[in-house]
C-alpha positions as protocol buffer text, in pm:
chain_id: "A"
residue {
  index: 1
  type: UNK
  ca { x: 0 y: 0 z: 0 }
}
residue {
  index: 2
  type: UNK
  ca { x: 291 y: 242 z: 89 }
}
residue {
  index: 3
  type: UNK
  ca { x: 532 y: 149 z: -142 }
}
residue {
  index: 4
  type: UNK
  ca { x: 541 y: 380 z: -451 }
}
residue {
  index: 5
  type: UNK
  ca { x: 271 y: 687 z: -309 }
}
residue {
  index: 6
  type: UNK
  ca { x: 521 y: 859 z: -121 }
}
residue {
  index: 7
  type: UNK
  ca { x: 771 y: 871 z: -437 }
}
residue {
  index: 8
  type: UNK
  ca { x: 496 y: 931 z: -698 }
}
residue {
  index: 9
  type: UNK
  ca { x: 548 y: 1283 z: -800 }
}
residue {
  index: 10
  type: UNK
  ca { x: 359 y: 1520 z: -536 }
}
residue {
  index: 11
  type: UNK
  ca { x: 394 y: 1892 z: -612 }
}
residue {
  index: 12
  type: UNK
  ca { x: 449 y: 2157 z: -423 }
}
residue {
  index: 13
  type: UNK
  ca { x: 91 y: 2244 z: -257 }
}
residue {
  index: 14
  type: UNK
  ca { x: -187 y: 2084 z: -161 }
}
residue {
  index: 15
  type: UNK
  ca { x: -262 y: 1720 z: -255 }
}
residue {
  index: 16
  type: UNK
  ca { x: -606 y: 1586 z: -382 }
}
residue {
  index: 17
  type: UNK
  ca { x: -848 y: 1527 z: -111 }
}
residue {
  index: 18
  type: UNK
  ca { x: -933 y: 1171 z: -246 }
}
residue {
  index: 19
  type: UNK
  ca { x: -750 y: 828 z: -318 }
}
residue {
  index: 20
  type: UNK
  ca { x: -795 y: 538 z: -530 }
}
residue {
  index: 21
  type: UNK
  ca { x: -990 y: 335 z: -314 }
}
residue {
  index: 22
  type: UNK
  ca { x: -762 y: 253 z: 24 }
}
residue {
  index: 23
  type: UNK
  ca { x: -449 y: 384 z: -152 }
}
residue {
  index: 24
  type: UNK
  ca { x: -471 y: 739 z: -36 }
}
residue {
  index: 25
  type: UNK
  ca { x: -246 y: 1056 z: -35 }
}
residue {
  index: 26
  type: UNK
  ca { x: -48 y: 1059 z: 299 }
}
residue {
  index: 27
  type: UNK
  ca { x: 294 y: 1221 z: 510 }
}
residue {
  index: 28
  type: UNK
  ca { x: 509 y: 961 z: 681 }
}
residue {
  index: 29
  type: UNK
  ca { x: 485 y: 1069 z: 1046 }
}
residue {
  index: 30
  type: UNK
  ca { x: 867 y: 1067 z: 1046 }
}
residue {
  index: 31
  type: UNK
  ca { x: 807 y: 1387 z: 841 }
}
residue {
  index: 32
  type: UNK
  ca { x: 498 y: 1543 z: 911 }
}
residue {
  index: 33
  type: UNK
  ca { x: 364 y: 1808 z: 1135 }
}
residue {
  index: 34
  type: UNK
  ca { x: -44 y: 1828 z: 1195 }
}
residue {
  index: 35
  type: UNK
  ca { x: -260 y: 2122 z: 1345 }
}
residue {
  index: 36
  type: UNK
  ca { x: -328 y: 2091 z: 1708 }
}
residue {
  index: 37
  type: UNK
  ca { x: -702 y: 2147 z: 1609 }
}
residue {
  index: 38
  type: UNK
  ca { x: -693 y: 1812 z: 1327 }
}
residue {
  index: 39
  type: UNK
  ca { x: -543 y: 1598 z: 1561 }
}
residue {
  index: 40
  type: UNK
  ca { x: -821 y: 1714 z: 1801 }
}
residue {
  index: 41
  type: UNK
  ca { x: -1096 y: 1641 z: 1606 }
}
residue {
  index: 42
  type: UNK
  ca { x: -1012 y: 1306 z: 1462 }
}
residue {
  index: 43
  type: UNK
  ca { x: -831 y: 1169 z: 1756 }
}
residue {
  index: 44
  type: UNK
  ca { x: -500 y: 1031 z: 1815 }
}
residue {
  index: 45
  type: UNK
  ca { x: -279 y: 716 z: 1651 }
}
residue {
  index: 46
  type: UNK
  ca { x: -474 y: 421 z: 1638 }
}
residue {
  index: 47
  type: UNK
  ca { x: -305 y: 181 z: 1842 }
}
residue {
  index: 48
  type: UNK
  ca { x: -466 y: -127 z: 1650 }
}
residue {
  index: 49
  type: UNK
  ca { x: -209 y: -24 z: 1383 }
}
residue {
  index: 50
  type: UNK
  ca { x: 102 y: -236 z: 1366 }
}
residue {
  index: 51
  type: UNK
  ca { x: 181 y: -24 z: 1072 }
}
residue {
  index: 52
  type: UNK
  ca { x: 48 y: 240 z: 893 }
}
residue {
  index: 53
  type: UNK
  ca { x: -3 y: 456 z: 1124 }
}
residue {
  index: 54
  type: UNK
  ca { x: 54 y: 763 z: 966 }
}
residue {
  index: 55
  type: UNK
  ca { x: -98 y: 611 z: 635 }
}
residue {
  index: 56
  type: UNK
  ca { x: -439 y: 568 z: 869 }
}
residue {
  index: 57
  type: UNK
  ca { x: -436 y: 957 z: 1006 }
}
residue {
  index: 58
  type: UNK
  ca { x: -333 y: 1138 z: 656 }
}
residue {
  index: 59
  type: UNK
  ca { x: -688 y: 964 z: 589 }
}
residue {
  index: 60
  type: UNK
  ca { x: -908 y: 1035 z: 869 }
}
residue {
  index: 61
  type: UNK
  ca { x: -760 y: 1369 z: 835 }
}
residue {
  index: 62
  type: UNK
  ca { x: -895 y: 1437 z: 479 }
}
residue {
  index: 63
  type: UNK
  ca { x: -1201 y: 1256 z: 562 }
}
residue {
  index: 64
  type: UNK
  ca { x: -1217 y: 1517 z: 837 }
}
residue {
  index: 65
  type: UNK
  ca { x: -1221 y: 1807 z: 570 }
}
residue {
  index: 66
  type: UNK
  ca { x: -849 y: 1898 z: 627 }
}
residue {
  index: 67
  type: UNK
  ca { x: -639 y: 1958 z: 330 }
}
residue {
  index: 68
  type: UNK
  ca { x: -267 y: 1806 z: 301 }
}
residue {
  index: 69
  type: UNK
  ca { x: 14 y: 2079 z: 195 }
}
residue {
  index: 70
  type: UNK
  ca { x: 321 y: 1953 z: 24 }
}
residue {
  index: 71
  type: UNK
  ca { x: 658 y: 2145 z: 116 }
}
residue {
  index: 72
  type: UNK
  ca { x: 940 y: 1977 z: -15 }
}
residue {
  index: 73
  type: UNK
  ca { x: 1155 y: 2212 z: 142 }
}
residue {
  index: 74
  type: UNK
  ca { x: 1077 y: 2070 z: 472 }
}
residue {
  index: 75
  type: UNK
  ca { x: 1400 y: 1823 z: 553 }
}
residue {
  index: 76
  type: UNK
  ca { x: 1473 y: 1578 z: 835 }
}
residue {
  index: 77
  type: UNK
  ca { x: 1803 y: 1360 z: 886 }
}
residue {
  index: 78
  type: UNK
  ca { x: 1634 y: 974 z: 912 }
}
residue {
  index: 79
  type: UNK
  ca { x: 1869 y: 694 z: 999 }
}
residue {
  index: 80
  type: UNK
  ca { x: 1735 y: 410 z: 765 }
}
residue {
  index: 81
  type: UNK
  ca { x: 1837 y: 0 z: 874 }
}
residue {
  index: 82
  type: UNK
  ca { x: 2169 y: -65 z: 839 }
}
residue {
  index: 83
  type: UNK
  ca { x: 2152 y: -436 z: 827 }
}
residue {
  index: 84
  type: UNK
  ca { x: 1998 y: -657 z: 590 }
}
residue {
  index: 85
  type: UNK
  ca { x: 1808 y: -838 z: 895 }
}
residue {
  index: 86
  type: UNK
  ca { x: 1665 y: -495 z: 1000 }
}
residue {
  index: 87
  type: UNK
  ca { x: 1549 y: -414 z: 605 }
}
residue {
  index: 88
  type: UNK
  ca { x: 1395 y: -735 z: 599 }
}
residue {
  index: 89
  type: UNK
  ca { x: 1191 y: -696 z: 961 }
}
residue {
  index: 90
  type: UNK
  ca { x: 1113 y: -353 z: 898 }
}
residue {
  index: 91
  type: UNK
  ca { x: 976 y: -443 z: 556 }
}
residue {
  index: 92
  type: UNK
  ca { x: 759 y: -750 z: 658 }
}
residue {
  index: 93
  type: UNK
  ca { x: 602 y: -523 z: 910 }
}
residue {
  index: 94
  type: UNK
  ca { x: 505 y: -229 z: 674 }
}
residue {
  index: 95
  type: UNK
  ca { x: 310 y: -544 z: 491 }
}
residue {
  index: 96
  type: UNK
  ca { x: 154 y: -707 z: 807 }
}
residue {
  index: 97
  type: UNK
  ca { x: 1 y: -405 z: 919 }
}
residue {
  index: 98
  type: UNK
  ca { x: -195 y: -318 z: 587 }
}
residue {
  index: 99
  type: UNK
  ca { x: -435 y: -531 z: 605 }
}
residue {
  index: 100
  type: UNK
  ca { x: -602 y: -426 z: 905 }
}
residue {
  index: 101
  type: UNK
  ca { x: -602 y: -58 z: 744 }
}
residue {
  index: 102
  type: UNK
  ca { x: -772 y: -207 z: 407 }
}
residue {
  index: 103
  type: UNK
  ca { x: -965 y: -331 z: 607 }
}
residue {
  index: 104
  type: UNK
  ca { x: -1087 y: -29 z: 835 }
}
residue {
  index: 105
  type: UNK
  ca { x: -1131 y: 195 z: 536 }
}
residue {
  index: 106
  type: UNK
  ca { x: -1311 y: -49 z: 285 }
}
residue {
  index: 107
  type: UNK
  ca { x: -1649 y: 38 z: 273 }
}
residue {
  index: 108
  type: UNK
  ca { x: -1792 y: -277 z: 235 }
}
residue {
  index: 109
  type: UNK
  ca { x: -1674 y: -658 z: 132 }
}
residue {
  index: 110
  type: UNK
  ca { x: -1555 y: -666 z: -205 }
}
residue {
  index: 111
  type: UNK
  ca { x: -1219 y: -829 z: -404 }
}
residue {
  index: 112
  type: UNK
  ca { x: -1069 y: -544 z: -529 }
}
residue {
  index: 113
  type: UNK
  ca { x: -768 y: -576 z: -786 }
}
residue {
  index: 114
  type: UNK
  ca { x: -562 y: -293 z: -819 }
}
residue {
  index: 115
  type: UNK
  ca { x: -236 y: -180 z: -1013 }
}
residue {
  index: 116
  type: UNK
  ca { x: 45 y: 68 z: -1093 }
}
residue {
  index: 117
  type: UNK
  ca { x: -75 y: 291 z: -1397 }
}
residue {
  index: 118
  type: UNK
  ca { x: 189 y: 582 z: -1475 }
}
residue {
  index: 119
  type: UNK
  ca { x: 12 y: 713 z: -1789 }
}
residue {
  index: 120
  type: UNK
  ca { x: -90 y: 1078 z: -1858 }
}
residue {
  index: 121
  type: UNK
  ca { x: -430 y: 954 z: -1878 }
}
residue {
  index: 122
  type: UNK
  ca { x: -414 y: 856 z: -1523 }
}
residue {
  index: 123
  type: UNK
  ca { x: -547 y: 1151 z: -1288 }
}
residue {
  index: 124
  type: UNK
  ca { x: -401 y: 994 z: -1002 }
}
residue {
  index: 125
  type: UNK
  ca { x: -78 y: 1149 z: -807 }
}
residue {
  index: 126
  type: UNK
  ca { x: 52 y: 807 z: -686 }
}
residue {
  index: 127
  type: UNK
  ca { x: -27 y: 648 z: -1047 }
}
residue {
  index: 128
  type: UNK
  ca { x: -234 y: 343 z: -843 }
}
residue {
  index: 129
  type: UNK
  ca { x: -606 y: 195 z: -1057 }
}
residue {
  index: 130
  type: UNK
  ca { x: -814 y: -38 z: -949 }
}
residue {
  index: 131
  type: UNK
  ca { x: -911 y: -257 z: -1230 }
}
residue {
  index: 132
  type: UNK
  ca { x: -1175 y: -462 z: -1082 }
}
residue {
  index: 133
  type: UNK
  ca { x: -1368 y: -431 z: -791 }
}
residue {
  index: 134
  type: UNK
  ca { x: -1611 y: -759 z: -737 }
}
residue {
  index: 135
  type: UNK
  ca { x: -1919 y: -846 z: -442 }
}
residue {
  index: 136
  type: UNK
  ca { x: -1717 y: -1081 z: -238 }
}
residue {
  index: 137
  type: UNK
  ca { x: -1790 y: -1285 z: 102 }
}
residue {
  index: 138
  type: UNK
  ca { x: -1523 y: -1130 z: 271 }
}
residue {
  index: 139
  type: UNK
  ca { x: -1247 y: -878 z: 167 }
}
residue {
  index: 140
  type: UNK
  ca { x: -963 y: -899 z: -55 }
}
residue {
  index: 141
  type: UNK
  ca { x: -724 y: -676 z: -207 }
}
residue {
  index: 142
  type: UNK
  ca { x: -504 y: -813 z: -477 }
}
residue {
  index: 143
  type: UNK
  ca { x: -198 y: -622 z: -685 }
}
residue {
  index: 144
  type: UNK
  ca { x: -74 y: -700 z: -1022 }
}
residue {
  index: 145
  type: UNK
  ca { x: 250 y: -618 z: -1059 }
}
residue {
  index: 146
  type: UNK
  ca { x: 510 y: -776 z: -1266 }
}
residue {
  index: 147
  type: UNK
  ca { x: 673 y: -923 z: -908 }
}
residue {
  index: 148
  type: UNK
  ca { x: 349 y: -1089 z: -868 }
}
residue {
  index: 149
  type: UNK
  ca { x: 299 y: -1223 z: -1190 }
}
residue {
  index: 150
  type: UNK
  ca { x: 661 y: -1342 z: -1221 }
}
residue {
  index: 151
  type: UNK
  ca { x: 629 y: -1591 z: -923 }
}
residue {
  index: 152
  type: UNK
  ca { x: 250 y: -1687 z: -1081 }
}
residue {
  index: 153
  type: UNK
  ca { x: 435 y: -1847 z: -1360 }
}
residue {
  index: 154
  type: UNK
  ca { x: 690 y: -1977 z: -1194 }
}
residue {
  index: 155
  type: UNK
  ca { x: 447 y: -2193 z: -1023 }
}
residue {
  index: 156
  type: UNK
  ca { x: 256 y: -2251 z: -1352 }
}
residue {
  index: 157
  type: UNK
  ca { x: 565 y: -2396 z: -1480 }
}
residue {
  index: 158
  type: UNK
  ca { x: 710 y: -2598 z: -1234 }
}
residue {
  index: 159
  type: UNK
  ca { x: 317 y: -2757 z: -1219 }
}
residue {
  index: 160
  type: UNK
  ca { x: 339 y: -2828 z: -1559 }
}
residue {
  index: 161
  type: UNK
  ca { x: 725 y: -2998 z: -1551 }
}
residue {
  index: 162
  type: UNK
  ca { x: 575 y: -3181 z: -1286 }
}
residue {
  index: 163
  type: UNK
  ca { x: 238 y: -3312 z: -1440 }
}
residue {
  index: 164
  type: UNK
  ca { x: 509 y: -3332 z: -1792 }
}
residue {
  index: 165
  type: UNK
  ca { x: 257 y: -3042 z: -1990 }
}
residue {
  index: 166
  type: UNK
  ca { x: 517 y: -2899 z: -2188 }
}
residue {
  index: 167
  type: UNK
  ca { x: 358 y: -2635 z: -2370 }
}
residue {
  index: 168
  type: UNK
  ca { x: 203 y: -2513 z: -2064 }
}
residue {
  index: 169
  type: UNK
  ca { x: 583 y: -2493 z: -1933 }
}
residue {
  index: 170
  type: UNK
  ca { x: 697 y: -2352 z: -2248 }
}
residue {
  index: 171
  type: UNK
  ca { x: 489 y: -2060 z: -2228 }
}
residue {
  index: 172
  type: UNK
  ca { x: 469 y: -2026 z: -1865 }
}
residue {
  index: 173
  type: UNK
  ca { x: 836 y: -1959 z: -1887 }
}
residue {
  index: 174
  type: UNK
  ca { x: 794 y: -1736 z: -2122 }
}
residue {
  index: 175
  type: UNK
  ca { x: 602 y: -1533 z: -1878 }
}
residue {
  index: 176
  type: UNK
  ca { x: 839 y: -1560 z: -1621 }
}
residue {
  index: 177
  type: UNK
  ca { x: 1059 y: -1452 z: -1828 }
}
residue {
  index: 178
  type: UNK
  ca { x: 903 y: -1186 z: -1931 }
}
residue {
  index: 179
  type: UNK
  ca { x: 779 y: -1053 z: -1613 }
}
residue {
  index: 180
  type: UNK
  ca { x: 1163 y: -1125 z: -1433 }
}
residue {
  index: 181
  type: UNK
  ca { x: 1308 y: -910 z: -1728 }
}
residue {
  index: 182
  type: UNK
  ca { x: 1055 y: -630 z: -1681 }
}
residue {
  index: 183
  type: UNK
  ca { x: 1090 y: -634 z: -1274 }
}
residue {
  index: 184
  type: UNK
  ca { x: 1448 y: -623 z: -1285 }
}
residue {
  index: 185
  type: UNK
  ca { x: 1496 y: -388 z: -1587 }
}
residue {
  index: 186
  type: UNK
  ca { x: 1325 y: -128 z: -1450 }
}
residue {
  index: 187
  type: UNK
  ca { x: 1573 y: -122 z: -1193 }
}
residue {
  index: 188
  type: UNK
  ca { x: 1888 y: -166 z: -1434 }
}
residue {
  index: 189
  type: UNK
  ca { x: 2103 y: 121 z: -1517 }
}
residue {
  index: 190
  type: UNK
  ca { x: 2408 y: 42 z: -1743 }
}
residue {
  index: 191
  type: UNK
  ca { x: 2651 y: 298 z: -1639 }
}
residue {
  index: 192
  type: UNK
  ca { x: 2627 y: 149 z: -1307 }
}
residue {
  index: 193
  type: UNK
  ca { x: 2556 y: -248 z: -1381 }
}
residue {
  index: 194
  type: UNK
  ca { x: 2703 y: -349 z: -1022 }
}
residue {
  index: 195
  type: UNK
  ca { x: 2545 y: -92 z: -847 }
}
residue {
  index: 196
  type: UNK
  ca { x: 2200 y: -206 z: -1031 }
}
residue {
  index: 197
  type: UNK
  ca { x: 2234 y: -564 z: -963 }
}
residue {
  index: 198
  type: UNK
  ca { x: 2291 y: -512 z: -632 }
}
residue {
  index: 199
  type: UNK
  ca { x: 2023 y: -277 z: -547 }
}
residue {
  index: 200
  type: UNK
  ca { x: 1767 y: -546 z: -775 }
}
residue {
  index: 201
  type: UNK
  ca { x: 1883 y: -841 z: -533 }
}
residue {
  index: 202
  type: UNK
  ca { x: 1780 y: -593 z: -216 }
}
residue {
  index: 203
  type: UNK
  ca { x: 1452 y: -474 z: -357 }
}
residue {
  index: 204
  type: UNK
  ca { x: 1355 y: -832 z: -446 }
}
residue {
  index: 205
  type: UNK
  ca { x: 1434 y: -954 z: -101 }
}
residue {
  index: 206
  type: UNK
  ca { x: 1266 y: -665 z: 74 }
}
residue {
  index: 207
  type: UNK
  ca { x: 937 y: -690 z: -176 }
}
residue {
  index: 208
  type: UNK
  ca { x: 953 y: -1066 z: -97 }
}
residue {
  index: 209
  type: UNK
  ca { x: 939 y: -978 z: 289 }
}
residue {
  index: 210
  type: UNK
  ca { x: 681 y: -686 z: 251 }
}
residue {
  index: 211
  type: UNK
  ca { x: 458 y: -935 z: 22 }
}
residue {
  index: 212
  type: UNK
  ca { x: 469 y: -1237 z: 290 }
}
residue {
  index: 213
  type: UNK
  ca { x: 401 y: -970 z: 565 }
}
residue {
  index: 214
  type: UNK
  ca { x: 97 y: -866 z: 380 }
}
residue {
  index: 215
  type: UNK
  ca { x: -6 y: -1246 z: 339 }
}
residue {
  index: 216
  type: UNK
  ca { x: 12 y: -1334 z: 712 }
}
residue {
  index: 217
  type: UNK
  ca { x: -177 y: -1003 z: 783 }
}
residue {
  index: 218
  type: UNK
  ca { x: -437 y: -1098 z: 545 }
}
residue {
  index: 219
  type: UNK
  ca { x: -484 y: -1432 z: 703 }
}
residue {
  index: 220
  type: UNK
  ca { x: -504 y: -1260 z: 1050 }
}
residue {
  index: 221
  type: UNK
  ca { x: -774 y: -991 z: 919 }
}
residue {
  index: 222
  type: UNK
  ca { x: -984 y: -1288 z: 763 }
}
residue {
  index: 223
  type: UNK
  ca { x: -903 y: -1124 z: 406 }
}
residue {
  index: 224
  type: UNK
  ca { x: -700 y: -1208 z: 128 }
}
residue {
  index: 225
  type: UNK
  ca { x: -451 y: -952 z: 54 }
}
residue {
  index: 226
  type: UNK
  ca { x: -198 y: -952 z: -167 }
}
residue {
  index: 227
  type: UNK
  ca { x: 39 y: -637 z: -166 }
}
residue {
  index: 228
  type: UNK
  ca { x: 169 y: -360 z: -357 }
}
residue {
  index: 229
  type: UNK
  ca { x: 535 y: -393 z: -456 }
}
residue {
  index: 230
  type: UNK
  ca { x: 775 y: -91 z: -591 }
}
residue {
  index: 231
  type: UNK
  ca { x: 789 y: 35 z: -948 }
}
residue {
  index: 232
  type: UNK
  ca { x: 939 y: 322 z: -1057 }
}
residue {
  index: 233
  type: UNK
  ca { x: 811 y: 687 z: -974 }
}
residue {
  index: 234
  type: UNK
  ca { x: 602 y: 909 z: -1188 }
}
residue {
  index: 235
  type: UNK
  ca { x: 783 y: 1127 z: -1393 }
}
């Protein structure tokens, strides 16, 4: 849910009022400062959060009326994880908390597929559509990305090795191919090919983490939710 909104492009000013379903406008709290008179009205943290937090107020806020003013010249030192255990943890946390805030702000019980969408034609400032929104028994958010559909046909074609479907596996392995070389090229710069690879293998282990986090969250929330993963920013 967090993953690309708070690198999609804002401008200077204030942001729009409304989201794309739960994906919403928001300030990390780690760089935000509120009126005395918001926080007032819409109440504190909400403790039920184990992440998200901040994600959770930017939206009551709004909901409350309040408008949310972009000032990129506003600058804090943050000391990010230094440790690839740390990365790991801090990302599978971000993901088990989302659920619950799907959750909370989903008006009513529906599977909702969403994904990144960074045309012009696109009015939103995080460049997030949902593409399918469905009556469902219980709740369920699901992202296509090309992370997600890169492990889909991985499965599709070890399935079909196994069960000895070869054309299945042929062209499931084209779409993992395809997928793998659009997740990772994205990410590839050729000036800087180690810097690249190294930076891909990080991002893939910490969307791994954030994705399995999201799982496990889903499964405590009763929901199936499958999360966001990075892509690049809005230009």
């Amino acid at each position: 849910m967090i993953i690309d909104i708070t690198k999609s492009g804002y401008q200077k000013g204030y942001l729009p009022k409304k989201g794309v379903g739960v994906f919403h406008p928001f300030f990390a709290t780690a760089n935000a400062a509120f009126r005395r008179e918001a926080l007032m009205k819409v109440g504190e943290f909400d403790t039920h959060c184990e992440t998200g937090e901040d994600i959770d107020l930017s939206i009551r806020v709004a909901k409350a009326g309040y408008e949310l003013w972009f000032e990129p010249s506003a600058k804090i030192v943050h000391y990010h994880r230094y440790t690839l255990k740390g990365l790991l943890k801090q990302w599978f946390d971000y993901g088990l908390g989302h659920a619950y805030l799907f959750k909370k702000h989903s008006r009513r019980r529906r599977l909702q597929f969403y994904r990144y969408d960074l045309s012009e034609r696109n009015p939103s400032p995080f460049g997030i559509s949902c593409v399918l929104s469905i009556p469902f028994p219980f709740y369920g958010m699901i992202f296509l990305s090309s992370y997600h559909f890169m492990h889909l046909f991985m499965l599709i074609a070890a399935a079909a090795f196994f069960f000895s479907s070869a054309k299945l596996a042929i062209i499931a392995m084209v779409g993992f191919l395809t997928s793998a070389g659009w997740y990772f090229g994205i990410r590839f710069d050729s000036k800087k090919p180690f810097k690249s690879i190294l930076f891909s293998v990080l991002r893939y282990l910490a969307d791994g983490a954030y994705v399995l986090g999201g799982f496990i969250g889903g499964i405590k929330e009763g929901m199936i939710y499958i999360e966001a993963t990075r892509t690049r920013k809005r230009i």
